[in-house]
N, C-alpha and C positions, 0 to 999 in steps of 0.2 A: 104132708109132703108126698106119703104115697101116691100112685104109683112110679111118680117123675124123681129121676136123679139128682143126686144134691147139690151139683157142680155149680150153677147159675144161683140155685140159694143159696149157698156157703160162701160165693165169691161175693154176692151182695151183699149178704149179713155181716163178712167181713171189711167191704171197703164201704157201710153204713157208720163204721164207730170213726170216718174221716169228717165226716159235717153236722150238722145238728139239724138238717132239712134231709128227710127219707125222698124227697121228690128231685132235690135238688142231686143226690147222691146215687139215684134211679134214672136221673136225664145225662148228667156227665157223664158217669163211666159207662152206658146205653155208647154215646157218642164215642167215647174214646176208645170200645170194645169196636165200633165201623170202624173210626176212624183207622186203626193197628190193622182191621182185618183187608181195608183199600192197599196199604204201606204191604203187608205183606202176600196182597197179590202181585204187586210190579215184582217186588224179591223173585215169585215163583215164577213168573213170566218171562222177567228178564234172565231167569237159569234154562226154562223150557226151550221158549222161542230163540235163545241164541245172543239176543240183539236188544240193544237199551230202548229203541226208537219204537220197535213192535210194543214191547213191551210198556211202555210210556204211554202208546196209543189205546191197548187194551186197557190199561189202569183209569186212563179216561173217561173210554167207555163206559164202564163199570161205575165207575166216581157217577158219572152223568145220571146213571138209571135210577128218575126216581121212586121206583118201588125197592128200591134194595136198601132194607134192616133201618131207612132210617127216620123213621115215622111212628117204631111202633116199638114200644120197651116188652121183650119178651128173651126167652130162654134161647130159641137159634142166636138170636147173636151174638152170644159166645160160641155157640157150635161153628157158624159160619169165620168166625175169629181164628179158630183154632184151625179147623177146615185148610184154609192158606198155608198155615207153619206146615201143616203135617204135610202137603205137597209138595211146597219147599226142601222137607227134610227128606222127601223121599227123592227129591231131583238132584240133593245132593248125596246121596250115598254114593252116587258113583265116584265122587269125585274123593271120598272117605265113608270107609265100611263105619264109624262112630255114628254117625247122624242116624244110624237105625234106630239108635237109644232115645234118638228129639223125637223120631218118627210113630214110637211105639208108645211114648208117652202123649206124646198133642193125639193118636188115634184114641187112648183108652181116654183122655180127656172129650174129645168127640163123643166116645160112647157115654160120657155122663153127663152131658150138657142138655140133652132130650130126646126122649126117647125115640119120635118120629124122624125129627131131624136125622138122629144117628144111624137108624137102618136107609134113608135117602142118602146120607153121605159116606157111608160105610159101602153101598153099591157104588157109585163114581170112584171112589179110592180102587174097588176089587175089578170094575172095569179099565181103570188106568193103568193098574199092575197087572191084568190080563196081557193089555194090548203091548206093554209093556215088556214083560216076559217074552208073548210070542214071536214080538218083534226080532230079542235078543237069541231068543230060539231057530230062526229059520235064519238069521246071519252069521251067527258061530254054533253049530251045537255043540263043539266038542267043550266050551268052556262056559258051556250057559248055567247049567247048576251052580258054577262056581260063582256065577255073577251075581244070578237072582237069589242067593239064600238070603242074603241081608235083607233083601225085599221082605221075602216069606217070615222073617225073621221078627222085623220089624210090626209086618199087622199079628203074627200071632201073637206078640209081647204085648201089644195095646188090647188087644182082647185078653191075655191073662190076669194082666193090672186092672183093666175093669172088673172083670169076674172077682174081685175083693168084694165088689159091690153088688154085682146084680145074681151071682152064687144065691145070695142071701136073701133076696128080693124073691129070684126065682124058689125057693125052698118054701118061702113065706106064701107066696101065689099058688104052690101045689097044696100047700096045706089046707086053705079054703075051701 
């Protein structure tokens, strides 16, 4: 299983003891790991964009393309799965400082779902909380700290609860 994190095998291994066909248990939850990740980009869109209708239309979009996850049973698609929540949760924090707790878990779960995937999706996250932050910085700066720590709060908690895992990995790799 080295070098790759155990998140996509553990979930597999785990939802394998539901059928008695590995193929059949490999193509459903493949589909049903899209299918949650389509449902939970309208959530993050329709909180983004404002508007059910945008939202609605981008979910389309996205549903329509067929290159997206759903032809090929592999590890991003749960990365891509979780990817959604953890936007989601980060577009809800404003709304309550608690979602940092959804936000810093579905990140550290990002970080263990593939290795590539995670440092691709881990950049779009630190880019959206960039633009996110600086936005909130040049419109209030006297309450901007107060605003974004739950942000900062949130990816450095999803990087500490990974580092349970990749601490170890990385120790194991300098050892070599």
């Amino acid at each position: 299983m080295d070098p790759y994190p155990p998140g996509y095998d553990m979930t597999l291994g785990i939802l394998s003891q539901t059928a008695s066909s590995v193929y059949w248990v490999l193509k459903f939850f493949n589909a049903l790991l899209i299918s949650l990740s389509v449902l939970f980009f309208y959530f993050f869109a329709k909180e983004f964009m404002a508007s059910r209708g945008k939202a609605l239309f981008a979910t389309f979009v996205l549903a329509s393309v067929p290159a997206y996850l759903s032809h090929f049973i592999w590890a991003p698609a749960l990365a891509m799965a979780v990817f959604f929540q953890a936007m989601y949760a980060l577009e809800m924090i404003k709304h309550d400082k608690r979602w940092s707790l959804v936000a810093a878990v579905c990140f550290a779960s990002i970080l263990l779902a593939h290795p590539t995937h995670a440092i691709k999706l881990s950049a779009m996250i630190a880019i959206y909380l960039g633009i996110k932050m600086l936005s909130g910085f040049v419109s209030d700066r006297k309450s901007w700290l107060r605003q974004n720590v739950s942000y900062v709060a949130a990816a450095a908690g999803g990087v500490a609860l990974s580092m349970f895992w990749w601490a170890f990995k990385l120790a194991d790799f300098a050892s070599l």
